[in-house]
N, C-alpha and C positions, 0 to 999 in steps of 0.2 A: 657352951656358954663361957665367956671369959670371967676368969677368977681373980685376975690383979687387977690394980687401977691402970696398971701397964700395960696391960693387953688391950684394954677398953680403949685407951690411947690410940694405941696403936691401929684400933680396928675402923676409929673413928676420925682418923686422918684422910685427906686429901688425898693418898699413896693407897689404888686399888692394882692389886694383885692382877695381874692381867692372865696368867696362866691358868685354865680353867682346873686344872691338874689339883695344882695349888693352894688354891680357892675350896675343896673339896672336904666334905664333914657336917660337923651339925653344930647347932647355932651360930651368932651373927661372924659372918667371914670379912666381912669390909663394908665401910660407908662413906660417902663422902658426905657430911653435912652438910656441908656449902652446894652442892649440886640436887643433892636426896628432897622428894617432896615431904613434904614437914606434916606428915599426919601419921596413919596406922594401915598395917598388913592384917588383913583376913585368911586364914588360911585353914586348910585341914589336911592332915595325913591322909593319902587316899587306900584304903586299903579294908576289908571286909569286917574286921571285928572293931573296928575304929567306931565310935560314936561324938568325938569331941569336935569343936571347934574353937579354933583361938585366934585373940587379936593381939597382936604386938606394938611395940611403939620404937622409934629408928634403933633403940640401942639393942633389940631383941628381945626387950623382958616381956611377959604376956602378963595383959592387961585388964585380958579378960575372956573369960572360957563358956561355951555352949556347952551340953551334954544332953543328947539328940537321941530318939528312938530307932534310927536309920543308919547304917552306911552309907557313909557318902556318895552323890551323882557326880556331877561335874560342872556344876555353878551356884553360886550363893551370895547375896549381897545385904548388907546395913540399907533397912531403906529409911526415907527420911525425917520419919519418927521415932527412928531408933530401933524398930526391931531387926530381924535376921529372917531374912526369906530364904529357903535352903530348900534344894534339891537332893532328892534322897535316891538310895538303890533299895528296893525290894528287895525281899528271898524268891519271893514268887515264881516260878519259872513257866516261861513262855519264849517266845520267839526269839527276845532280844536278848535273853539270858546268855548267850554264845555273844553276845558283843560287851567291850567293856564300857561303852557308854552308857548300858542302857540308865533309865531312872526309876518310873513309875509312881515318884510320890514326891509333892512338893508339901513346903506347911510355911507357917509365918510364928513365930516365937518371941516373945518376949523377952527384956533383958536379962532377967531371975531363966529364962531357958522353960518358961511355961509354952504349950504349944497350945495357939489363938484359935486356931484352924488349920485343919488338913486335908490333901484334896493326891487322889490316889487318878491312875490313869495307866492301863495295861499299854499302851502303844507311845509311850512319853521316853522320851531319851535328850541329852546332852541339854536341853535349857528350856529354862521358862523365865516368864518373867510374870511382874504385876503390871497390871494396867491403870494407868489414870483413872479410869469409873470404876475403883473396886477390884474388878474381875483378873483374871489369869488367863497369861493365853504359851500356849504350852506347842513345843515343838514334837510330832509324834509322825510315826512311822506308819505307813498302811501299805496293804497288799495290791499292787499293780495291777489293772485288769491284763486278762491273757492276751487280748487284741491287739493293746497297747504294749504292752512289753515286750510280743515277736518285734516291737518293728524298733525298740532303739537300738542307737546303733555303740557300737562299742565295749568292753569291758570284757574282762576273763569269766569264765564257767567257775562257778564255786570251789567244785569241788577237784577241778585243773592247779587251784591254786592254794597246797595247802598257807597256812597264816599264824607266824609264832602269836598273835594278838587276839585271833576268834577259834572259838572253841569248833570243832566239825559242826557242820551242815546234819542237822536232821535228815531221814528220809522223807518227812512231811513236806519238808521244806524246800525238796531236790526242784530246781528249776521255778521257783517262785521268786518274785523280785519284789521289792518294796520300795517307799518314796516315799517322802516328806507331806504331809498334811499339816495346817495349821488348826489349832484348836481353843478357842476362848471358851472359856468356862467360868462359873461363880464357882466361889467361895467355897460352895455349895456344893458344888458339882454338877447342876446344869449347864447343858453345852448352850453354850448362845449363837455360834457360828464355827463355817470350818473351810477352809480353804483349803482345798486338792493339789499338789503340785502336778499330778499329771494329767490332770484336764487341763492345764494352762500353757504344760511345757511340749516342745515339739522333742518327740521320740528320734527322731533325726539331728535336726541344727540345734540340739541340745544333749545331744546323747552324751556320754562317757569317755571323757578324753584322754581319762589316765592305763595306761597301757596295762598296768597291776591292780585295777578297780576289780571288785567284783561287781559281775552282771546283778547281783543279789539286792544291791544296792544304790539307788542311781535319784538323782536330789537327794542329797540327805544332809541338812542343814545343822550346821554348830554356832548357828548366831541371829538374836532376832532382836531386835527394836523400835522400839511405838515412837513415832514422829512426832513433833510437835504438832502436826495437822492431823494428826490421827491414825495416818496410813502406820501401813507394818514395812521395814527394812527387814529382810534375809538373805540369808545369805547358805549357797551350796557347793559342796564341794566339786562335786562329779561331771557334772552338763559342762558342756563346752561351748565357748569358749566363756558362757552364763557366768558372771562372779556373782550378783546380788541384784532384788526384784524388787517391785516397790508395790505393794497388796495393798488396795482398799478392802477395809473391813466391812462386811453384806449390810448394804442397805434395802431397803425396800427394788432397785433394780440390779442387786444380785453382788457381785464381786468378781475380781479380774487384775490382773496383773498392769499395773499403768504404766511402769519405765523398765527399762533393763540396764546395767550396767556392763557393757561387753569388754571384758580385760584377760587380758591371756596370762592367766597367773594360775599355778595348778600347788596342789596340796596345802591351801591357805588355812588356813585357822584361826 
């Protein structure tokens, strides 16, 4: 953090550092005000003994701090009554323990950092969100039937491909492949609905485009979104040339993929 008025100055001019080199350290490195959106950063240290969250304001001073039961997941947001909806990492150890996304535990918290409700989920990784009726609908992982997983096409063998990012492949796990389900839940933790990615997706004209994917892995979505009409926006990494679906959530005649987005864009986030 800057300690003179000169540095603050300095930090808070017009004149950003263009060399990432540069740029490099901790606390605020450049702003431009006249360009910068004029409100606050959320953020968290991601890293295992971390339990805090903090909001800052353009100059860098923090504003205001969470202190959470969890390690962090890898999404969290101000919702719009003010609390902090956070995705948490578990200890628990199962499948996704070898990956660094996984979660397992979402909660909703007050400003004081009291937690309202919490809602635990073994197959939950990289995002959830709340829903307009209350409820949570949560991004989670499940195991591919055998049928359907001989027949997609593409991706490396696990364990052909070691990964400075995933921990080794269990033996349980040798040749088991997983894929993205959707899952709405209360509060509560009643399931109210779930949507399948691989009853919807074709194992062929979807399969695995990226050359260093694991076969272990195939839909596996880092992005979801409630429309204003209700439907669910996702989005997957792996299927090809598939960028993002558009889900009706089950009504009494069931649920089903309505539009596709077809972009030839690989490793999006």
């Amino acid at each position: 953090m800057p300690t003179r008025r000169g540095d603050l100055e300095i930090l808070m001019s017009n004149v950003i550092e263009q060399n990432t080199l540069k740029r490099r350290g901790v606390g605020l490195r450049a702003c431009d005000p006249e360009r910068a959106y004029p409100g606050f950063t959320l953020f968290t240290p991601r890293f295992e003994q971390n339990r805090t969250v903090y909001l800052i304001d353009l100059q860098g001073e923090v504003v205001h701090t969470w202190h959470l039961p969890y390690a962090p997941g890898l999404f969290g947001y101000l919702t719009e009554r003010g609390t902090l909806f956070y995705s948490g990492r578990v200890s628990e150890d199962n499948f996704l323990s070898r990956f660094p996304f996984k979660g397992g535990v979402v909660l909703e918290a007050d400003w004081n950092g009291k937690v309202l409700w919490e809602l635990r989920h073994p197959d939950h990784h990289h995002i959830g969100i709340l829903l307009r009726n209350g409820n949570v609908l949560l991004n989670c992982l499940g195991r591919v039937p055998a049928e359907i997983a001989r027949q997609v096409k593409g991706g490396a063998e696990d364990h052909n491909l070691p990964s400075a990012l995933y921990a080794p492949q269990s033996q349980e796990d040798a040749g088991v492949m997983y894929a993205d389900y959707l899952a709405e839940l209360t509060p509560a933790g009643q399931t109210v609905w779930e949507w399948r990615s691989w009853e919807h997706l074709d194992p062929v004209a979807d399969g695995i485009a990226e050359v260093q994917a694991l076969r272990t892995l195939w839909a596996m979505g880092n992005s979801v979104l409630e429309l204003p009409d209700g439907d669910i926006l996702v989005s997957y990494r792996p299927p090809q040339p598939l960028s993002v679906s558009t889900v009706r959530p089950a009504t009494s005649s069931g649920s089903s993929v309505l539009r596709r987005s077809l972009v030839s864009m690989l490793q999006r986030h």
